[in-house]
C-alpha positions as CSV (number, residue, x, y, z in Angstrom):
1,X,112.5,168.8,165.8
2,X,111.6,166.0,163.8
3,X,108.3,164.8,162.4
4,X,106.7,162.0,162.8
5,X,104.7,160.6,160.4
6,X,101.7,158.1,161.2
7,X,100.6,155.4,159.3
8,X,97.1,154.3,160.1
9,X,96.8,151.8,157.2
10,X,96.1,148.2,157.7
11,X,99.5,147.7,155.0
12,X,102.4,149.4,154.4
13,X,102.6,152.4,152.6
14,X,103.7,151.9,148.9
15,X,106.9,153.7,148.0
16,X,105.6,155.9,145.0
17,X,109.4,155.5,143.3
18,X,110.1,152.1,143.1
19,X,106.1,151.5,142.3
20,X,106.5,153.2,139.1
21,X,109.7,151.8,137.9
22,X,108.4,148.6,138.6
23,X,105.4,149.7,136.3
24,X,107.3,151.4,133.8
25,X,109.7,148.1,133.6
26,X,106.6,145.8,133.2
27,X,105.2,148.2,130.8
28,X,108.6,148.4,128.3
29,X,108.6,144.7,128.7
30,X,104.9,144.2,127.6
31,X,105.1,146.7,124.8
32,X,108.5,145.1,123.6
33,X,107.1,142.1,123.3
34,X,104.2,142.9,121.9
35,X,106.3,144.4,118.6
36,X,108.2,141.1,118.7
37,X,105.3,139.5,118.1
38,X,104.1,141.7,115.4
39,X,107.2,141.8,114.0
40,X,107.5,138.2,114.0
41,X,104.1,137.9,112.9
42,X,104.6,140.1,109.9
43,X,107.8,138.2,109.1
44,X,106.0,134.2,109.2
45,X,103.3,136.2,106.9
46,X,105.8,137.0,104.6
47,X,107.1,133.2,104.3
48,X,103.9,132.0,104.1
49,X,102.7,134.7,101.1
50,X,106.2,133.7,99.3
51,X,105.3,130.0,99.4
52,X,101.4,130.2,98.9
53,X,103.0,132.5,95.4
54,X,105.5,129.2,94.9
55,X,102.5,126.9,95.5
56,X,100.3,128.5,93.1
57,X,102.9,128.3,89.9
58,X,103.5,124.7,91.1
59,X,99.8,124.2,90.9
60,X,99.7,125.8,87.2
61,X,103.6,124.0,86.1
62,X,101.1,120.6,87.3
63,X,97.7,121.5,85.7
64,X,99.5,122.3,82.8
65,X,101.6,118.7,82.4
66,X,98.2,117.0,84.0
67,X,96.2,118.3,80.7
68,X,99.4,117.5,78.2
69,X,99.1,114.3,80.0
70,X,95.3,113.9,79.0
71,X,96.1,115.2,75.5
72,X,98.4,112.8,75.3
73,X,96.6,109.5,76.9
74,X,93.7,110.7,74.3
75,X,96.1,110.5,71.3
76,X,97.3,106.8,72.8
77,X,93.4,105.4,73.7
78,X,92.7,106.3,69.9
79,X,95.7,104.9,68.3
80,X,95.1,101.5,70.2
81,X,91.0,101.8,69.3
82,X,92.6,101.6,65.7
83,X,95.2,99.3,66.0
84,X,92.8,97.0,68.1
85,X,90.6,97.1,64.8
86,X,93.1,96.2,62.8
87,X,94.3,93.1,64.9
88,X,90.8,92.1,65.1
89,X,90.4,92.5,61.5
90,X,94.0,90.7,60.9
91,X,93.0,87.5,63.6
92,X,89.9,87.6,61.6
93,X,91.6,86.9,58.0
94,X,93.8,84.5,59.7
95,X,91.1,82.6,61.2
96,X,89.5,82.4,57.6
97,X,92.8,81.5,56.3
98,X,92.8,78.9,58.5
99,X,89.4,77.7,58.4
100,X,89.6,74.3,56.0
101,X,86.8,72.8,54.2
102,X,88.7,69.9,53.6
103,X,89.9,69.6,57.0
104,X,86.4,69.1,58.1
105,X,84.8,67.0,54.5
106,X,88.5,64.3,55.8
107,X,87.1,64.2,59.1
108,X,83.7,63.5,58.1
109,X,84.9,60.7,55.3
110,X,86.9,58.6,58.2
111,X,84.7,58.6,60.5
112,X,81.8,57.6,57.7
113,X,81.5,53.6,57.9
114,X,80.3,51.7,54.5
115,X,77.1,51.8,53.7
116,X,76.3,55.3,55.1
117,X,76.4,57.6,52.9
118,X,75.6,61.9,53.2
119,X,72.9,63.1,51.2
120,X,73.3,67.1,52.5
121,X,76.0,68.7,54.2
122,X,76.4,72.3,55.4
123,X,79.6,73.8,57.0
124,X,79.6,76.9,59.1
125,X,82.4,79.5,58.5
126,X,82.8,80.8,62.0
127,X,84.2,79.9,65.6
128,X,81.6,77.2,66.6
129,X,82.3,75.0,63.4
130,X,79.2,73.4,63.2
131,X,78.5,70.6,61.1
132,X,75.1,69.7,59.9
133,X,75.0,66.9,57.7
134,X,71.6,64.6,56.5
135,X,73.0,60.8,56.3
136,X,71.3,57.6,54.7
137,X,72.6,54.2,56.2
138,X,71.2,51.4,54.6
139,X,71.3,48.6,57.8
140,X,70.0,50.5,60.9
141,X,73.1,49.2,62.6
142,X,75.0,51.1,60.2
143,X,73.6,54.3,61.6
144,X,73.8,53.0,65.2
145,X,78.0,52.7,64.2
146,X,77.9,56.6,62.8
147,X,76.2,57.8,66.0
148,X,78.8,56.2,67.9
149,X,81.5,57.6,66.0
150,X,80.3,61.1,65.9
151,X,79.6,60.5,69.6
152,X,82.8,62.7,70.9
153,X,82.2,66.1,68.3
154,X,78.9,66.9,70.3
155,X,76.7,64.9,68.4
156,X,72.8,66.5,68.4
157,X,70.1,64.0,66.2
158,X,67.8,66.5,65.2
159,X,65.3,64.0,62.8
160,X,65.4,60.6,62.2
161,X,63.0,58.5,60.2
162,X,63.0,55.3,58.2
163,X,61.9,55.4,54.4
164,X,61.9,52.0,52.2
165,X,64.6,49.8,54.5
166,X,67.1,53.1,54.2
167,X,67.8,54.6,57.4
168,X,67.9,58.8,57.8
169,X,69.0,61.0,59.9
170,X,69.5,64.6,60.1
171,X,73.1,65.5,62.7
172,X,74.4,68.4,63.5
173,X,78.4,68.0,65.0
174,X,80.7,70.3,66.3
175,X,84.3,69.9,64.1
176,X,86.5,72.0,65.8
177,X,89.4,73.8,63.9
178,X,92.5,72.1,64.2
179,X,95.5,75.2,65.8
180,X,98.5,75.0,64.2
């Protein structure tokens, strides 16, 4: 006789054999790729420690050309500290050497009409060329003409004053330096 079995369950009844291959099979699957992972993992770490190690003697090879480079830019700012000495020193001496008295004294004795004549003079050895010169015209016009003249080197009267019919004057003119 056969049995009969009776299932009073709202669901089927699971079948114990196929439920646990089904679990084992998810359970291989899970664990396999779970050590993928690690292993995959462990492998990217690997890269990543060999180029952190490659970084870090790039980093040093760079410091280490970065502070030559320093050295080396020192060396250069204090050669061209000196150097920039000497051309100041060397444009000085040539501005002295070509600084003329006489350049200035032919100026000053073309530009003089007759009857004016310079009682003091002083010359300035430097970049502004000043002029100061203390003149006696005998006619007033006569001084009139030398301001008018003088007129285009910046011509400042600084003290004027009439004595006994002779006219004088105290003017300070800007001669510039001729370039060659």
């Amino acid at each position: 006789m056969k049995k009969i079995k009776y299932n009073i369950a709202k669901d089927k009844k699971i079948d114990s054999v196929k439920f646990t291959i089904f679990s084992i099979l998810v359970v291989i699957i899970s664990v396999s790729f779970f050590v993928f992972g690690i292993r995959n993992l462990s492998h990217n770490t690997k890269k990543k420690q060999k180029e952190i190690t490659e970084l870090k003697q790039f980093k040093s090879r760079s410091d280490y050309i970065l502070n030559k480079s320093k050295g080396y830019n020192r060396k250069i700012n204090e050669i061209k500290s000196k150097w920039n000495k000497q051309v100041v020193f060397s444009n000085l001496l040539i501005t002295k050497k070509s600084f003329s008295f006489l350049k200035k004294l032919n100026v000053l004795e073309n530009l003089l009409p007759e009857g004016v004549y310079i009682n003091e003079i002083k010359i300035s050895n430097d970049s502004k060329s000043f002029v100061q010169i203390n003149i006696i015209a005998y006619p007033f016009s006569k001084s009139i003409d030398v301001f008018r003249r003088f007129s285009m080197y910046n011509l400042n009267i600084k003290d004027e004053k009439e004595i006994d019919g002779a006219y004088r004057a105290n003017l300070t003119l800007k001669i510039e330096d001729e370039k060659n």
